[in-house]
N, C-alpha and C positions, 0 to 999 in steps of 0.2 A: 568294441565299444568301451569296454572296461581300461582298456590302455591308452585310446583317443583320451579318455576323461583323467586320468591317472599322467598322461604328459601335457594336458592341455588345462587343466583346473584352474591354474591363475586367469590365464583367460579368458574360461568361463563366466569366474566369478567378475572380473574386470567389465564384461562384456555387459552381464547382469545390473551391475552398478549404474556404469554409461547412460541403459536402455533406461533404466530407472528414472535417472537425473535429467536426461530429457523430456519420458512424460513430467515430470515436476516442471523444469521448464515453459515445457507447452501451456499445463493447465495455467501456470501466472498469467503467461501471456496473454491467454483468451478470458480470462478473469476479467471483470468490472473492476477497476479499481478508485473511481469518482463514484459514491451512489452516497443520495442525499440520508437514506437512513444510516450513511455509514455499518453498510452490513458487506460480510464477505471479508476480502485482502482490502478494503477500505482504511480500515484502522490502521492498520501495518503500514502501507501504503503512506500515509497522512503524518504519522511518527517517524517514520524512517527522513518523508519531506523537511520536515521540523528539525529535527536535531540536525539533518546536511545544512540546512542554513542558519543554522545557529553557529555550528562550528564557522571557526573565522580563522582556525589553523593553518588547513589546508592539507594538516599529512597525509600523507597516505593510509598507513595502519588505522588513523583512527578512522577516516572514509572506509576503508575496509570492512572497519569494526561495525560502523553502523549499518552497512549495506546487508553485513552478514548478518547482523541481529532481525533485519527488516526481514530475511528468508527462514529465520528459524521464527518469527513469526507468523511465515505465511504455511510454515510447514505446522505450525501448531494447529493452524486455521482447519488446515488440510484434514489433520489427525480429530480434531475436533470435531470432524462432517462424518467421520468413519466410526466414528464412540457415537455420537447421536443417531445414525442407522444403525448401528449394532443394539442400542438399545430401543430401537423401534419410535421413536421422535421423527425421524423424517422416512421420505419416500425412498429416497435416494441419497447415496454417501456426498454429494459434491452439490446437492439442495445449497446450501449452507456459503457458496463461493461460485457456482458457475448460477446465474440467474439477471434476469432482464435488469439493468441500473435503472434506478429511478432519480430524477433529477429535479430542480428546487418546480416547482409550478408555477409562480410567480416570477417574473422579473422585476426587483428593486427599480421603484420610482425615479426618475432625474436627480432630485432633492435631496437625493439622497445616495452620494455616491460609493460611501464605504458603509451600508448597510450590511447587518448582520447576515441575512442569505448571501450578499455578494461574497464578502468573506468567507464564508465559509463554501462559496461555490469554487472560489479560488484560492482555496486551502490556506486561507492568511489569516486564522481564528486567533492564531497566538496572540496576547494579550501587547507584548511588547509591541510587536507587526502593527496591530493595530491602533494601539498609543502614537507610537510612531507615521505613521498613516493619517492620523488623524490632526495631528502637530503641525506635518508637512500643509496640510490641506489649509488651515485655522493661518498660519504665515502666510499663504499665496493669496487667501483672500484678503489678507489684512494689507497686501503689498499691493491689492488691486484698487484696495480702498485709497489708497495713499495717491 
């Protein structure tokens, strides 16, 4: 056993790694990440959306850049569920990210098409987004008017 471990170690540890990065993986995947309280990988989620469509570069690195940030975001989230169980705050380490999404209750009126919940149900809160949103709309009625 002592020699398996002693010629195999890198591998081990390689192996360990791997297993790791896929539970991390998984837990994203099955993660909410629309929930109207914005609780959970919501925030990360929502940021990471924002700054990809702001960029108007297109490089790669910085795509990189932000996608990467958006994970050590969700791994903060992660660490953040394990620190509030350790310190007896919650039931459960993953309380904090794996839980039922809750969504707006309300559906915004006719009248009202670029309402505040819609916006925000369609992650378009940014201020510009919806300036711009709002602009477009104010031109197309004024061109119906005409």
């Amino acid at each position: 056993m002592v020699k398996f471990v002693r010629l195999h170690w890198f591998g081990l540890l390689l192996s360990i790694f791997v297993v790791l990065f896929m539970l991390f993986m998984a837990v994203i995947a099955v993660a909410p990440h629309n929930d109207a309280k914005m609780r959970g990988f919501t925030p990360c989620t929502y940021q990471m959306a924002q700054e990809l469509s702001r960029d108007t570069s297109h490089k790669m690195m910085r795509i990189f850049k932000i996608v990467n940030n958006g994970y050590f975001c969700y791994f903060q989230v992660i660490s953040e569920g394990a620190k509030q169980f350790a310190l007896g705050k919650q039931k459960t380490p993953w309380e904090n990210y794996l839980f039922k999404a809750e969504s707006f209750d309300e559906i915004p009126e006719e009248g009202e098409p670029f309402s505040d919940d819609l916006l925000k149900a369609n992650v378009l809160d940014d201020k510009e987004v919806k300036e711009d949103f709002l602009g477009h709309e104010e031109k197309g009625n004024d061109d119906e008017k005409q």
